[in-house]
NUPALO-310339 format. One line per field, with one value per residue: residue number from 0; residue in one letter; x, y, z of N, C-alpha, C, CB in turn. Coordinates in steps of 0.001 Angstrom, whole numbers, always signed. Glycine has a CB too. Layout:
k NUM	...
r a	...
n.x X	...
n.y Y	...
n.z Z	...
ca.x X	...
ca.y Y	...
ca.z Z	...
c.x X	...
c.y Y	...
c.z Z	...
cb.x X	...
cb.y Y	...
cb.z Z	...
end
This chain:
k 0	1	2	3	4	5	6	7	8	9	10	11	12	13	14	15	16	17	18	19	20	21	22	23	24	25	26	27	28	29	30	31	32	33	34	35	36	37	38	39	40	41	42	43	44	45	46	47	48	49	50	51	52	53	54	55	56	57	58	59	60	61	62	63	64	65	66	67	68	69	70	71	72	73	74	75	76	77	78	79	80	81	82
r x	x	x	x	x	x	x	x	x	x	x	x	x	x	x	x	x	x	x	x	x	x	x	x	x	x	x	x	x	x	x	x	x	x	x	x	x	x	x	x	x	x	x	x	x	x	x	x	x	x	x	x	x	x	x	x	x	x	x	x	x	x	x	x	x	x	x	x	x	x	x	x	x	x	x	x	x	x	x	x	x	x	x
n.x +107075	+109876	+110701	+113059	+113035	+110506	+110640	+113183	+112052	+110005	+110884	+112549	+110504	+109427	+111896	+111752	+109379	+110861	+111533	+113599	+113338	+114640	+115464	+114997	+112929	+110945	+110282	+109596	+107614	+105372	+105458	+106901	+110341	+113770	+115197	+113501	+112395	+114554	+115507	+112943	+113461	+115801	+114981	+115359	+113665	+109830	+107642	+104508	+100866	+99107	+100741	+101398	+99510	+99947	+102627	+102249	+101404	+102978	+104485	+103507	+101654	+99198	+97799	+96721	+97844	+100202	+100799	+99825	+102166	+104053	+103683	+103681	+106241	+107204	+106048	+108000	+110343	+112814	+113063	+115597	+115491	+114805	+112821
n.y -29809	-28474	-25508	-23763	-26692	-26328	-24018	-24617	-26470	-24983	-22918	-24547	-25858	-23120	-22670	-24704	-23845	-21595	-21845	-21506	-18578	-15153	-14777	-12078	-11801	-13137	-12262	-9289	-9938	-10895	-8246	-7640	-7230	-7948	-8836	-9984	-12153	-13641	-14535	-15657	-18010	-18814	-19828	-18476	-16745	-16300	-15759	-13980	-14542	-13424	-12437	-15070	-15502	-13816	-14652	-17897	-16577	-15425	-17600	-18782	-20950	-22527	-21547	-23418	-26184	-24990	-24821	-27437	-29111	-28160	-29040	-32066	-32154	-31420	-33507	-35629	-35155	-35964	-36083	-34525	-36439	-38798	-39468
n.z +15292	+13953	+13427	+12118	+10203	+9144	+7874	+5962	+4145	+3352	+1682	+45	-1398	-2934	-4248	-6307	-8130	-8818	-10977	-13856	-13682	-11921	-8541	-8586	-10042	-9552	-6978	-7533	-9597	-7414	-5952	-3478	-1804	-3582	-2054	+787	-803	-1362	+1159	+2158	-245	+1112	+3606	+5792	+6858	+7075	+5291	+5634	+6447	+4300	+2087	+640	-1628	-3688	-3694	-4598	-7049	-8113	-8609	-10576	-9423	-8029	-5017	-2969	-3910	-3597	-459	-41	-1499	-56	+2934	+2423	+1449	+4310	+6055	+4523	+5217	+7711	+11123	+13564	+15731	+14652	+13437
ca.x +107878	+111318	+110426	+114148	+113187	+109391	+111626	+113967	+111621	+109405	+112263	+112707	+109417	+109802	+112680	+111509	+108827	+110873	+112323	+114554	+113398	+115477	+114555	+114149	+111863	+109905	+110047	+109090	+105781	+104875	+105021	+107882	+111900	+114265	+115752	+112481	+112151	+115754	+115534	+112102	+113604	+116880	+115071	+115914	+112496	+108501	+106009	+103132	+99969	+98714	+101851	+101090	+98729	+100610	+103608	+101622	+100793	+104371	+105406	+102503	+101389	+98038	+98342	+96542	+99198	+101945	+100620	+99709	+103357	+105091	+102741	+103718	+107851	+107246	+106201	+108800	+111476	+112966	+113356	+116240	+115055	+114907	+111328
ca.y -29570	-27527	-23966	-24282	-27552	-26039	-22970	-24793	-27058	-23961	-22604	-25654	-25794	-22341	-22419	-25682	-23373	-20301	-22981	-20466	-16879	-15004	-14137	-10669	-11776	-13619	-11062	-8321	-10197	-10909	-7210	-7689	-6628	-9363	-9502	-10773	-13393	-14641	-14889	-16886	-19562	-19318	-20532	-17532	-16132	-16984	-15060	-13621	-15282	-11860	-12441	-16087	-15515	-13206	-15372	-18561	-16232	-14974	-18853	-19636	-22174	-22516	-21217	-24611	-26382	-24988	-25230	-28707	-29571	-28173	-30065	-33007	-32617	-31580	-34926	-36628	-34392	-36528	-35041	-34874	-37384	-39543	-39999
ca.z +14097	+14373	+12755	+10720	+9239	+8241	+6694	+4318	+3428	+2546	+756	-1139	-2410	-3677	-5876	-7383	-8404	-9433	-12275	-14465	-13099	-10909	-7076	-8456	-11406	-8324	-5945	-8456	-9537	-5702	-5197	-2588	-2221	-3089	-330	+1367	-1638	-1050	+2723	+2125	-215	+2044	+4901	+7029	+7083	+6642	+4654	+6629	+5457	+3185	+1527	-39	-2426	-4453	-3924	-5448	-8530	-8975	-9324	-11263	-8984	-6927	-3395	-2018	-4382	-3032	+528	+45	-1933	+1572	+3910	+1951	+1990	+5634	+6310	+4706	+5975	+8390	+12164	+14290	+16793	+14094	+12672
c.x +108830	+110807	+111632	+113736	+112106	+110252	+112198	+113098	+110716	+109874	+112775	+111990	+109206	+110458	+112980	+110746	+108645	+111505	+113456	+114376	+114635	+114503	+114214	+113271	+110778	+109707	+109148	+107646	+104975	+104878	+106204	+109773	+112326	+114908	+114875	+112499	+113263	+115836	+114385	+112671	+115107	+116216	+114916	+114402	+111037	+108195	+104726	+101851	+99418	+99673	+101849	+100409	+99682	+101858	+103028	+101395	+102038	+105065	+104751	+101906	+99773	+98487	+97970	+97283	+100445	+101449	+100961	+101562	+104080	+104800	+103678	+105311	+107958	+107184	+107082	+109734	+111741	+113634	+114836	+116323	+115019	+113414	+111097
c.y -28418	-26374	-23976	-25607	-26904	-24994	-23128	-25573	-26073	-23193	-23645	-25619	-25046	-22077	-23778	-24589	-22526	-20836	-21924	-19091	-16724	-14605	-13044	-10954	-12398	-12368	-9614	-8291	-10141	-9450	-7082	-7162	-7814	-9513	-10425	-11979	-14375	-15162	-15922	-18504	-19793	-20494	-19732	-16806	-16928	-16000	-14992	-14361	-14307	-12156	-14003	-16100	-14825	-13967	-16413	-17739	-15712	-16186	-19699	-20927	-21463	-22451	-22684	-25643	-26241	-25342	-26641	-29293	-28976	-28738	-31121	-33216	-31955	-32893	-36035	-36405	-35157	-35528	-35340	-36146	-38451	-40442	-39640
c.z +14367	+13494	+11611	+9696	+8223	+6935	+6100	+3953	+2629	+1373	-525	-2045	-3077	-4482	-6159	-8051	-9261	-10630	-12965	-14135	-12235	-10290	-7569	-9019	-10566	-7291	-6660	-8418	-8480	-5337	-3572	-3109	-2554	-2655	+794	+514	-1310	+393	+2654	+1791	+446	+3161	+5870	+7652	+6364	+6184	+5215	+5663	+4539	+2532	-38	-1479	-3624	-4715	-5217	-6640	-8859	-9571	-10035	-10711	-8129	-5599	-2783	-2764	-3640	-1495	+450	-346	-453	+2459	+3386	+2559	+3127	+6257	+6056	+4790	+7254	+9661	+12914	+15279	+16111	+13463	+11250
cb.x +106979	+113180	+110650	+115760	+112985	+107964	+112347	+115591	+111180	+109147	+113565	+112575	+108498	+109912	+114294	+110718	+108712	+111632	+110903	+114504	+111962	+116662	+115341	+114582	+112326	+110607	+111770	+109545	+105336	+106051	+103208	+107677	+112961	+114513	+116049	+111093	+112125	+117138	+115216	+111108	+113465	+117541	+116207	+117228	+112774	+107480	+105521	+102815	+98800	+98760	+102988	+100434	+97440	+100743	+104074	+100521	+99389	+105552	+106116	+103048	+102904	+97170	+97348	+94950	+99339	+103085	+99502	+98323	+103889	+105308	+100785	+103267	+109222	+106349	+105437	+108822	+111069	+113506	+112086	+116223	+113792	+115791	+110004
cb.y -29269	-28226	-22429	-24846	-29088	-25139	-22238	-25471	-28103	-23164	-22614	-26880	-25863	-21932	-21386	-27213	-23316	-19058	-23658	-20497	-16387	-14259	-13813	-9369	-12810	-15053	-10525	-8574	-11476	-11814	-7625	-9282	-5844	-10145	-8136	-10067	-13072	-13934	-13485	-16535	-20290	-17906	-21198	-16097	-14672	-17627	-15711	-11500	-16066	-10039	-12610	-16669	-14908	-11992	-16036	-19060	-15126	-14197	-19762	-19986	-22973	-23729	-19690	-25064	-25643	-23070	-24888	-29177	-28943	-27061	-30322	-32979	-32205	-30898	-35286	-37377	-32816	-37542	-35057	-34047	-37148	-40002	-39362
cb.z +12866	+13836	+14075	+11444	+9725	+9259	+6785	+4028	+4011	+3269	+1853	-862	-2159	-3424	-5984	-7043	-7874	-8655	-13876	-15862	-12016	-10947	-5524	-8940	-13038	-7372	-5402	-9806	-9894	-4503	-4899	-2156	-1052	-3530	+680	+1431	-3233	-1337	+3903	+1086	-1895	+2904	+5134	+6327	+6535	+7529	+3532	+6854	+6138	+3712	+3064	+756	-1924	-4007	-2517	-4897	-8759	-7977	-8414	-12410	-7935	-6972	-2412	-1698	-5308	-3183	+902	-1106	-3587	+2362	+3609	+485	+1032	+6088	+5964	+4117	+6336	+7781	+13300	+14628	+17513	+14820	+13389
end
């Protein structure tokens, strides 16, 4: 799996998540800058795993939720190569 595709799709799944907040009003709750929050659902960067949990509770979602919902549109994220 390409590391850029895992990262916007991670990013995706996140600001479905952050529905009307702003990155700061996400970033804030998570205990993070938002600059880290925006670079996450950019794409540009990952979230260390310590980091998750608190995320999942800033977007009101279940951490194995959101895991699972990125697993998922990882898989049907279609690859370069063409799979």
């Amino acid at each position: 799996m390409d590391r850029d595709v895992a990262l916007t799709t991670f990013g995706r799944v996140i600001r479905l998540h952050r529905g009307g907040r702003t990155q700061a009003e996400i970033a804030d709750a998570a205990g993070i800058h938002f600059m880290t929050y925006r670079r996450w659902e950019a794409g540009a960067l990952a979230p260390t795993l310590p980091r998750l949990p608190a995320l999942a509770d800033a977007l009101g979602v279940d951490l194995l939720t959101l895991i699972d919902e990125w697993l998922r549109e990882l898989a049907d994220t279609p690859t370069e190569a063409g799979g």
